[in-house]
C-alpha positions, 0 to 999 in steps of 0.5 A: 500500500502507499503513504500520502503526503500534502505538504502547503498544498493550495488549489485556485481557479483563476483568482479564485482560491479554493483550498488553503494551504492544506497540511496532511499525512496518511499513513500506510494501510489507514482509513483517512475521511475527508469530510465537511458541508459541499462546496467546502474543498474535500472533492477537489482534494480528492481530485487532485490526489488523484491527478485529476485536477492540477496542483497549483502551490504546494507538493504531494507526495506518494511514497515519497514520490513527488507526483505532482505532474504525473498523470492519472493512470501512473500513480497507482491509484484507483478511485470510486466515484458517486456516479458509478462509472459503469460500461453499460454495454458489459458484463460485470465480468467485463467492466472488473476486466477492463482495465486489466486488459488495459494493463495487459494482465492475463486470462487466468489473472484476470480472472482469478483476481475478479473471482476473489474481488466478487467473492468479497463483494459478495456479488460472485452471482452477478458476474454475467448481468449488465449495469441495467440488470443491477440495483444501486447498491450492485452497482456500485459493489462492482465499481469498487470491484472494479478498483479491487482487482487492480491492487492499486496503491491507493484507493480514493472515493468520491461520496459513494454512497450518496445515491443509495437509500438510507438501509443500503448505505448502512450495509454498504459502509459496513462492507467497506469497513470490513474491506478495508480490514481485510484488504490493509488498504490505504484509502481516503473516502469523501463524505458529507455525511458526519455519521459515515465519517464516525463509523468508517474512518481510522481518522477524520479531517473536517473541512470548511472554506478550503481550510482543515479545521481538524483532523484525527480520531472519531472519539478525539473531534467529538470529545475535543473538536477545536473549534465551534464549527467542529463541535457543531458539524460533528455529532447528531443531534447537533450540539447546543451553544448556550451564550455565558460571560466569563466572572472569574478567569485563571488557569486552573479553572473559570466562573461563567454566568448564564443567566441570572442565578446560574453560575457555575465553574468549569474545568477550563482553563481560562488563562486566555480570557478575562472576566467579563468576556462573552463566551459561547458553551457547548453542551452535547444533547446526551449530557443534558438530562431532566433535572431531578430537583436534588437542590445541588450548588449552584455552582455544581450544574448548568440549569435550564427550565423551559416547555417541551416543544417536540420530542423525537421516538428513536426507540431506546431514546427520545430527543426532547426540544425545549424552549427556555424563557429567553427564548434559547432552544435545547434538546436532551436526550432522554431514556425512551421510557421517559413520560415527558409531553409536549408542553410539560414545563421541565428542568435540565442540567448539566454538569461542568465536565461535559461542558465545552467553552470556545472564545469569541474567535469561535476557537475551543478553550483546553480542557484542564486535568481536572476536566 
């Protein structure tokens, strides 16, 4: 397999930037996911690993290999687009064995390889059968066959999954976690689906305006997102960003307000602030819980009162909406027991440890040891 290597890379369309300055190692045989909302670059990353699209400042390396001027088909990569890209005049058979016939690969060759590719793919039954004959989630199984059987050095895809129903996307994503197992293959895989991310990648890069904003582990961007926009693109529901001004500031810890008569200190260090300082809190929807009326410190949790507004049944959880008195909306997850109704006036809380704090700047303050 490959490493990958980007180094200061930037992408511009006349005068128009459209990747900034990007930063990124991929390391041998793992799973990298580019992900953020469209228009934010990561195809265009892709594009360009793959030598579709020019470089135009920076280096990119493969294996140590500067590619930058080298085409396409003498990279070593294969790449799994959205649309399929079937022959619709050929066999299954005919579209794996295309491009090693290209490549000038043997009968017995090819045929070995697409017999093991199919197998994995489950789609062995197929091999005789057109595009047309396929339903989508066949189809694409065979565009990633199709890149299998040509044991690239790297394999890339472009949102794959996008065109297929909810169910199939989930069988799908875990057949090619499961490949990806197997096969120990170095792939970078674009989405803009946060859930995807979570569940596939070994480590994900979010992406906003051209920029990285972020990049590493599912567990590290949601426990510890950088910024605001990290915070709120990873994690479904979205987390709730609750307005607060700094009372007292040091770096052992800081003292917030959110409304009157809710104070509360929070392992966060405040080295950077100062007292007075308008802060946003971030607060994710399973840290918020129904308050049971304990009468704790002040200073012990977040609380909130407001009315219950809609709840969502997912099964073993609801998500319940409220809308507190000043006109600030959260949403909770609750057990799916729970015996909450619409228009209930309710309490919520939140302890401080499960408190995020970003400054003005909309940047992430550091958790302290404590927290």
């Amino acid at each position: 397999m490959s490493t990958v290597r980007l180094s200061h890379v930037s992408k511009s369309y006349g005068n128009n930037p459209v990747l900034h300055d990007i930063d990124l190692e991929i390391a041998d045989g793992e799973l990298v996911v580019l992900v953020g909302p469209s228009g934010c670059g990561k195809s265009t990353l892709l594009r360009m690993i793959c030598g579709l699209e020019p470089i135009t400042a920076g280096e990119l390396r493969i294996d140590d290999r500067v590619v930058n001027d080298l085409p396409p088909a003498q990279r070593g990569i294969a790449m799994v687009f959205q649309s399929y890209a079937l022959y619709p005049h050929m066999t299954v058979r005919g579209n794996m064995a295309f491009g090693l016939q290209i490549a000038g690969a043997s009968r017995a060759d090819r045929e070995a390889r697409i017999l093991a590719a199919a197998k994995a793919l489950h789609i062995d039954h197929l091999l005789d059968r057109r595009p047309r004959e396929l339903s989508g989630g066949q189809r694409q199984r065979v565009a990633i066959g199709r890149a299998i059987v040509r044991q690239p050095k790297l394999f890339l895809f472009d949102e794959p999954l996008s065109n297929l129903d909810a169910a199939l996307r989930v069988k799908t994503r875990i057949e090619l976690a499961r490949l990806h197992r197997e096969l120990a293959a170095t792939m970078v895989y674009v989405t803009h689906d946060q859930v995807e991310a979570m569940t596939l990648g070994d480590r994900i890069v979010v992406m906003h305006e051209g920029r990285i904003q972020q990049a590493g582990s599912p567990l590290e961007l949601y426990e510890h997102p950088a910024n605001r926009f990290v915070a709120t693109f990873i994690g479904s529901p979205t987390i709730n960003l609750v307005p607060a001004t700094t009372q007292a500031c040091s770096a052992a810890g800081i003292r917030v307000e959110v409304h009157a008569g809710c104070v509360v200190d929070a392992p966060i260090d405040g080295s950077a602030l100062a007292p007075g300082q308008r802060v946003e809190l971030g607060i994710r929807p399973e840290h918020l819980s129904v308050a049971d009326g304990a009468g704790a410190d002040v200073r012990e949790c977040l609380r909130f009162g407001g009315e219950v507004t809609l709840i969502e049944q997912l099964g073993e959880s609801h998500l319940v909406y409220v809308r507190c008195a000043d006109g600030l909306e959260l949403v909770a997850r609750a057990p799916g027991h729970t015996r909450l109704r619409i228009g209930d006036r309710i309490g919520l809380e939140a302890g401080p440890k499960a408190l995020h704090v970003f400054d003005a700047q909309g940047q992430a303050c550091r958790r302290t040891a404590a927290g």
